[in-house]
C-alpha positions as CSV (number, residue, x, y, z in Angstrom):
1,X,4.8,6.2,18.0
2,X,1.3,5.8,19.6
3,X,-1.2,3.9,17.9
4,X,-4.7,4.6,19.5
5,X,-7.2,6.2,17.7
6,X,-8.1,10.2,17.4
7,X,-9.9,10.6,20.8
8,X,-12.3,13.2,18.7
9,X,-13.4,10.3,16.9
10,X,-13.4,7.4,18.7
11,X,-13.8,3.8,17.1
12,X,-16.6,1.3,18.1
13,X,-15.7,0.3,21.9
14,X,-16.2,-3.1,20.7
15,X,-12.6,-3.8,18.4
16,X,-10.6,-4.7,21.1
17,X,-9.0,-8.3,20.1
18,X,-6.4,-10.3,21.2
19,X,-4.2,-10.5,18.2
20,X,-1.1,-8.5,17.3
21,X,-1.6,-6.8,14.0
22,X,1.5,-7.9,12.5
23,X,0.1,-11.8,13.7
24,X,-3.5,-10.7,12.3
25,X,-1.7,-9.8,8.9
26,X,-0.3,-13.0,9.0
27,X,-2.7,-15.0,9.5
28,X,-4.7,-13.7,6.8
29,X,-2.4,-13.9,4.5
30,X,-2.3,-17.9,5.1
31,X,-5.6,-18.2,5.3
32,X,-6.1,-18.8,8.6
33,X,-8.5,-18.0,11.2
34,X,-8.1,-14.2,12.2
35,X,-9.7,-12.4,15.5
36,X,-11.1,-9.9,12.8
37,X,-10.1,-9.1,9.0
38,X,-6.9,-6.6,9.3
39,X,-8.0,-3.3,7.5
40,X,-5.9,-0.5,6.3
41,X,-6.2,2.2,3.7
42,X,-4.2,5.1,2.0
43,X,-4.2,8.0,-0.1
44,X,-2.4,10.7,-1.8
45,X,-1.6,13.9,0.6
46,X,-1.2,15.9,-2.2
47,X,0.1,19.2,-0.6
48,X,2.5,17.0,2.1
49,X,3.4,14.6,-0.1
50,X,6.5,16.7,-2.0
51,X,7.8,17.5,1.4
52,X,9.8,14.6,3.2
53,X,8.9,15.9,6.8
54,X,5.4,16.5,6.2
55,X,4.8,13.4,4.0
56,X,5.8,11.3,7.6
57,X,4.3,13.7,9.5
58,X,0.9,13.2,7.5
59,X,1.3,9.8,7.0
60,X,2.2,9.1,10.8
61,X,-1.1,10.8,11.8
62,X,-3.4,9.3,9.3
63,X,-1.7,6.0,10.5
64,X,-2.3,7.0,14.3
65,X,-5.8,8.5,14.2
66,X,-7.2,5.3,12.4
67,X,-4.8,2.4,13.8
68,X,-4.8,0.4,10.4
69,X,-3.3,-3.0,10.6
70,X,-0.4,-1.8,8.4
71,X,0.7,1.4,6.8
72,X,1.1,2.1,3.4
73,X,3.6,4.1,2.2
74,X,1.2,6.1,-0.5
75,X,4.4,8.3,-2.1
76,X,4.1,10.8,-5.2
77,X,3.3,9.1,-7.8
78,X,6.3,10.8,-9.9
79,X,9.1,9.6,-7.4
80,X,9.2,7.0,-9.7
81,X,10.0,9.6,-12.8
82,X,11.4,12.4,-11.9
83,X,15.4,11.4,-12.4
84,X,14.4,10.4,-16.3
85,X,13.1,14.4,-16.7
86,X,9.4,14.3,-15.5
87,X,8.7,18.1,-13.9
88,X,5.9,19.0,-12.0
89,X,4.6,22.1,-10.5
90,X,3.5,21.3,-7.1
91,X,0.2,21.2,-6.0
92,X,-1.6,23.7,-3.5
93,X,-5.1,22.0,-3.3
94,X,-5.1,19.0,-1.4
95,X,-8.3,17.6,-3.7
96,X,-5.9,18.0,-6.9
97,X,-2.6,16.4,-7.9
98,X,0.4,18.1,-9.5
99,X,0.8,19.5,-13.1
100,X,2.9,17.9,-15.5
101,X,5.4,20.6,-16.6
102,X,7.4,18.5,-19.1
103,X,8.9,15.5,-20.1
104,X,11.5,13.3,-22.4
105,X,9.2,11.3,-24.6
106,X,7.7,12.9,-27.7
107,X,8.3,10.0,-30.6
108,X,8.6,5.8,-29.5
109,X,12.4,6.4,-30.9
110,X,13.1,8.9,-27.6
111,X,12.0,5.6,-25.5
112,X,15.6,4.3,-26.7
113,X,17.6,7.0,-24.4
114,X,16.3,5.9,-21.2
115,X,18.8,4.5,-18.7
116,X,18.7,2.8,-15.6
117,X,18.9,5.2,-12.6
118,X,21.0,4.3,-9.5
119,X,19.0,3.4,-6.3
120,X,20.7,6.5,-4.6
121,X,19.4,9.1,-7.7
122,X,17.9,12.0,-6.0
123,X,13.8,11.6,-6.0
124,X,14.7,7.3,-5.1
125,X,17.3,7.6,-2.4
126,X,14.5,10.6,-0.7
127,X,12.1,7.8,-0.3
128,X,14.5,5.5,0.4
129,X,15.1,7.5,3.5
130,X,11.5,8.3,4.3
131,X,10.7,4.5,4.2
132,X,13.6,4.6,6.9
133,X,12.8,7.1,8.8
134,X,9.3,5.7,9.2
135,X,10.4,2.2,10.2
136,X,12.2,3.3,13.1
137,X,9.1,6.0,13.9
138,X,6.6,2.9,14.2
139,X,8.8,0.0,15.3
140,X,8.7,-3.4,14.1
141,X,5.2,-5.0,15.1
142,X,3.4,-2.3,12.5
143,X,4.2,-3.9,9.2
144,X,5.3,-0.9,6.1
145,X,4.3,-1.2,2.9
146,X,6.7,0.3,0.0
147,X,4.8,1.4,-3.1
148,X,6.3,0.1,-6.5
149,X,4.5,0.5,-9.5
150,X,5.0,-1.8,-12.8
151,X,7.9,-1.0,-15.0
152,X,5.0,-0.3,-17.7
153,X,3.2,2.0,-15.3
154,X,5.7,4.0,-15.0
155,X,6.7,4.6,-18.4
156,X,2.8,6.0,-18.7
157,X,3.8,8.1,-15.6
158,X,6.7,9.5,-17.5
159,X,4.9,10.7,-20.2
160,X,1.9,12.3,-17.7
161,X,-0.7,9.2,-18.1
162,X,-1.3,9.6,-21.5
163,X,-2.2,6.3,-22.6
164,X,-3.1,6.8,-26.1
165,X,0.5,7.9,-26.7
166,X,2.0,5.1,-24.8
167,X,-0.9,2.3,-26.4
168,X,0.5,4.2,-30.1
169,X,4.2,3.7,-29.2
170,X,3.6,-0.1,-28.2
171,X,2.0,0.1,-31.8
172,X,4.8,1.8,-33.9
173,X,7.7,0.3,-32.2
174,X,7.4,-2.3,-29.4
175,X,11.7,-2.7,-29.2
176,X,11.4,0.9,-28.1
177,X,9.5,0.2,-25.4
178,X,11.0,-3.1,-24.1
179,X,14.5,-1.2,-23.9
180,X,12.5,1.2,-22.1
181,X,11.2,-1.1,-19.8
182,X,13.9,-3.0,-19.7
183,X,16.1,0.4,-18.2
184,X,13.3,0.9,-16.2
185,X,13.6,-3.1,-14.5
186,X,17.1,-2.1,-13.9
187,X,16.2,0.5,-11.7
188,X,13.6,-0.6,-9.6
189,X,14.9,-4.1,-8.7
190,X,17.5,-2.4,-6.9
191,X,15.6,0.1,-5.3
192,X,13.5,-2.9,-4.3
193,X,16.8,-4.7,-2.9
194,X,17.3,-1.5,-1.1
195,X,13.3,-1.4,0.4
196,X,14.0,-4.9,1.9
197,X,17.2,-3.8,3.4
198,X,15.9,-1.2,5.0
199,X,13.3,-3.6,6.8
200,X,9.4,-3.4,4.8
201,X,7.3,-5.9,4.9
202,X,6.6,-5.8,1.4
203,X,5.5,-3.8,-1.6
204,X,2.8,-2.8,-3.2
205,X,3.1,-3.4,-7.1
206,X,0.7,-1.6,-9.1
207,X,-0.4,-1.6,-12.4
208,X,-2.6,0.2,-14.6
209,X,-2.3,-2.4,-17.9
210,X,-3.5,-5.3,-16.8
211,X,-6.6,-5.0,-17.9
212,X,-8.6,-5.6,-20.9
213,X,-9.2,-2.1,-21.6
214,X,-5.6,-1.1,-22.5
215,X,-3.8,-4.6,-23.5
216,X,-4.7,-7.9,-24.2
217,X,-4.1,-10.4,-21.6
218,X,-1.5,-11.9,-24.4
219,X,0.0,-8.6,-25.1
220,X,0.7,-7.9,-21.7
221,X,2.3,-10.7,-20.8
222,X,4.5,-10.8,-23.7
223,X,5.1,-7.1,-23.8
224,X,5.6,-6.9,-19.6
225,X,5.6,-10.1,-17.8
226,X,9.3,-10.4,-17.8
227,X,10.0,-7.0,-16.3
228,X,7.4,-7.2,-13.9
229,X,8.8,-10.2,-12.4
230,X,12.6,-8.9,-12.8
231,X,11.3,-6.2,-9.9
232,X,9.2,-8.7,-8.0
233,X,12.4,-11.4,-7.7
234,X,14.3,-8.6,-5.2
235,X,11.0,-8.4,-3.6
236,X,10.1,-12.3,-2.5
237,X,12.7,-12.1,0.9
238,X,9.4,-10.3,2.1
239,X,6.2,-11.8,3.4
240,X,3.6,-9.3,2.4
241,X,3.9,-8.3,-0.6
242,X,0.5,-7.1,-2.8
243,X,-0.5,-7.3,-6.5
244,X,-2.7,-4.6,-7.4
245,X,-4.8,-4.3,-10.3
246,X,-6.3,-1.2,-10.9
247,X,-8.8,0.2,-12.9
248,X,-12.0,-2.5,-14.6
249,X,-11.3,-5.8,-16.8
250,X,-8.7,-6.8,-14.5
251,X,-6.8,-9.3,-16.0
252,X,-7.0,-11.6,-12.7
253,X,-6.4,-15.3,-14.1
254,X,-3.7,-14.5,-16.1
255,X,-1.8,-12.6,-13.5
256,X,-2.9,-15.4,-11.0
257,X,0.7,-16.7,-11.0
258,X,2.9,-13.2,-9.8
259,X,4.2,-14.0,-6.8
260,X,2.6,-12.1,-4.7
261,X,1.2,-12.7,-1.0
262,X,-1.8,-10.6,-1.9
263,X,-3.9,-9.9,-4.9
264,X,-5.7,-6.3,-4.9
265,X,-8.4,-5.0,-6.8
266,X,-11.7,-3.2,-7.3
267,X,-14.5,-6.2,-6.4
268,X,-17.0,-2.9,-7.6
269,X,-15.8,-1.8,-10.9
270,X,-18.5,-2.8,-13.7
271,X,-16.4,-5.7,-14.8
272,X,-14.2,-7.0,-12.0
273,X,-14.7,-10.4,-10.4
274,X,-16.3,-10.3,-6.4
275,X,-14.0,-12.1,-4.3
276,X,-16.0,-15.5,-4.5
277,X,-15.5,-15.2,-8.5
278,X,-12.0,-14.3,-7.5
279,X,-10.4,-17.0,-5.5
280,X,-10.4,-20.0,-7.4
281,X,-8.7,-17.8,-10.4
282,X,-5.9,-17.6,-7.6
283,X,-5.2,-21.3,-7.3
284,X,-2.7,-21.8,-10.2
285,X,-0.2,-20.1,-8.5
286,X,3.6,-20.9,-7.0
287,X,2.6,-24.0,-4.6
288,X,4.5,-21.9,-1.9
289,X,2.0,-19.3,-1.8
290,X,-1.5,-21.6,-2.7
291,X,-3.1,-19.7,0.2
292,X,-2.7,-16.1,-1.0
293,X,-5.0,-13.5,0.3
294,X,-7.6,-11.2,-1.7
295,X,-7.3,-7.5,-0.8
296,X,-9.9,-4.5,-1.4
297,X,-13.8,-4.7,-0.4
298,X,-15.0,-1.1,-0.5
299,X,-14.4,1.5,-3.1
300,X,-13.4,4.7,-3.4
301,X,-16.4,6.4,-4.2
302,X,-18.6,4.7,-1.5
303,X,-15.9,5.7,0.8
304,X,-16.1,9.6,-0.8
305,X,-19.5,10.0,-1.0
306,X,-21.3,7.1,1.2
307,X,-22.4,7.1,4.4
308,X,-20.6,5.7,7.5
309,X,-23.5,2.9,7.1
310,X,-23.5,2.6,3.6
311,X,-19.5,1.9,4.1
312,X,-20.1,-0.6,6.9
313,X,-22.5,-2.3,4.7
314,X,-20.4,-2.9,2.0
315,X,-17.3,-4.1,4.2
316,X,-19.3,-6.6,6.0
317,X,-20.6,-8.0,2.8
318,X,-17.1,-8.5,1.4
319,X,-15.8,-10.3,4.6
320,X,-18.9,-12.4,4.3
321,X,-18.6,-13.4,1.3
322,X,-15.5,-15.4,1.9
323,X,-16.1,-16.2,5.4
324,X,-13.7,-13.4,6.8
325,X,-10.6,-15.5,5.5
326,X,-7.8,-14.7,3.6
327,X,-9.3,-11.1,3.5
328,X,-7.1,-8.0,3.6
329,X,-9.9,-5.4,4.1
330,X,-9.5,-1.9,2.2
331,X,-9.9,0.9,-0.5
332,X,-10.8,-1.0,-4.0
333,X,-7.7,1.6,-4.9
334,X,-7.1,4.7,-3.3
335,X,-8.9,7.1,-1.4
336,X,-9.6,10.4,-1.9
337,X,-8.5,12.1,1.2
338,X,-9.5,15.2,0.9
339,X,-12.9,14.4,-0.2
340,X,-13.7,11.0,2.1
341,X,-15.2,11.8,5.5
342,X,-13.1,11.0,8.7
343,X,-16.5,9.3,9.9
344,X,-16.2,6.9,6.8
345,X,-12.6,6.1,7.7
346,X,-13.6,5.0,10.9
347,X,-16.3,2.8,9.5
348,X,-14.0,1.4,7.3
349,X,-11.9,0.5,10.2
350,X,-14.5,-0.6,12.7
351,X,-16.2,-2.8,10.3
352,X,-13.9,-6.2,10.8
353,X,-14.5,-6.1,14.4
354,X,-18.4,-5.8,13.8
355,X,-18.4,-8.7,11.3
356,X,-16.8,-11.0,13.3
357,X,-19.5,-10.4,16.4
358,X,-22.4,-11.1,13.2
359,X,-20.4,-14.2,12.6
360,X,-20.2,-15.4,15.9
361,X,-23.7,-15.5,16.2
């Protein structure tokens, strides 16, 4: 696959550097000195996205018109649902996701009759083979991402994000919802045993709870620590693998010892640490991964509705801030694809190689 930018569009002349991005990645993640801050981003392509050959297709384009450092593999959310019973009706917009049509869960009890789902279940073993199929389409010196969200995560995707319901089952009947989570463990550690077969670089763990708006920092580490790290054991043969903690009131310090390569989240949500704030929470983690990266610096909105300057600005003050180390540049969480510019994209992406020139001088 070719890996130069749209010629429509072109980046700043000025990004050519002399390190391999898989090297760049790297490097960053060590903290080490980098030619520029690898950058990437990712979204949902909502009308592609329940189609295996035009979810590559679209994400093999968006990969080649921008030339990120690595490529995320930004899957349907409800891959990660479908063989307990979630139904959708697909989506036709590309601004909207898809509808809900039904699902198992109506009382904590029904949380109870979930079981663990083999790795070669229909909706798992189709992005098992699109996470295949885009290996071998971009080679090895592109690293691939595999998105994985949080056992607890998912059992809010399975009941269509309602997080009242899920925050009221906790309430009612918390063995409910460990046996759910614990079914749930059992069948994303192997599909993550099956991601590092097939040759990723890592995953992407995501999770919606960690925060002080939904759980405690105590209740979630009693109520989900142990299944999140079930997962994230199949995943440590890899050397990128990224924490990310969505939404505001991240819970950094006390998920400061996942171990993770990289920890992700939104430095501009009202309540969020910057990264300065940030990296000392990081230092009581494993000793093998004391130099863990930071990931994020511009967010969605700024990307959606700010200018190509406006997003320059902010991604040169976030690789500033920490002196353009141990910096994985990107979306604070995911971007809006339909509604975020090209032109802001290519900001996004130009704006390592423009702080390193400030920084030379």
């Amino acid at each position: 696959m070719a890996t130069q930018p749209s010629h429509n569009a072109p980046l700043d002349p000025r990004t050519g550097t002399g390190m391999a991005r898989r090297e760049r990645l790297g490097a960053a993640l060590a903290g080490a000195r980098v030619d520029r801050v690898p950058v990437s981003a990712w979204g949902h392509f909502f009308t592609d996205e329940v189609d295996p050959d035009r979810f590559i297709a679209a994400t093999l384009a968006f990969q080649e018109r921008y030339d990120w450092d690595f490529l995320k593999v930004h899957s349907r959310a409800s891959y990660h649902v479908e063989g307990w019973g979630f139904t959708y009706a697909r989506s036709n917009d590309p601004a909207k996701g898809h509808v809900c049509t039904g699902h198992p869960i109506a009382t904590a009890a029904d949380w109870r009759k979930l079981r663990p789902l083999d790795p070669d279940s229909t909706a798992l073993a189709e992005q098992l083979r699109i996470l295949e199929r885009l290996k071998k389409a971009v080679g090895t010196e592109l690293p691939v991402i595999m998105t994985v969200f949080s056992p607890l995560d998912i059992a809010e995707k399975l009941i269509d994000r309602d997080s009242a319901m899920l925050k009221r089952h906790i309430d009612e009947d918390p063995a409910a919802l460990e046996a759910a989570l614990d079914a749930i463990a059992r069948t994303f550690a192997p599909f993550v045993r099956e991601v590092v077969r097939l040759g990723a670089d890592g995953i992407y763990f995501s999770t919606k709870w960690a925060n002080n708006v939904k759980l405690s920092a105590a209740q979630y580490q009693r109520l989900v620590r142990s299944y999140d790290l079930a997962v994230l054991e199949e995943a440590k043969p890899m050397w990128c693998n990224l924490l990310h903690l969505c939404e505001d009131h991240v819970q950094l310090s006390a998920m400061a010892d996942y171990p993770v390569q990289v920890f992700h989240w939104d430095t501009h949500a009202g309540h969020n640490p910057s990264f300065p704030q940030g990296k000392p929470l990081l230092r009581t983690g494993p000793p093998r991964l004391s130099a863990r990266a930071m990931g994020g610096g511009v967010d969605p909105e700024t990307l959606a509705t700010g200018t190509p300057a406006e997003v320059e600005t902010r991604a040169i003050r976030s690789i500033r801030q920490i002196g353009g180390r141990g910096l994985v540049l990107g979306p604070g969480c995911s971007v809006q694809m339909a509604k975020t510019p090209p032109e802001n994209l290519f900001a996004l992406r130009r704006s390592p190689a423009l702080a390193a020139l400030e920084m030379q001088h």
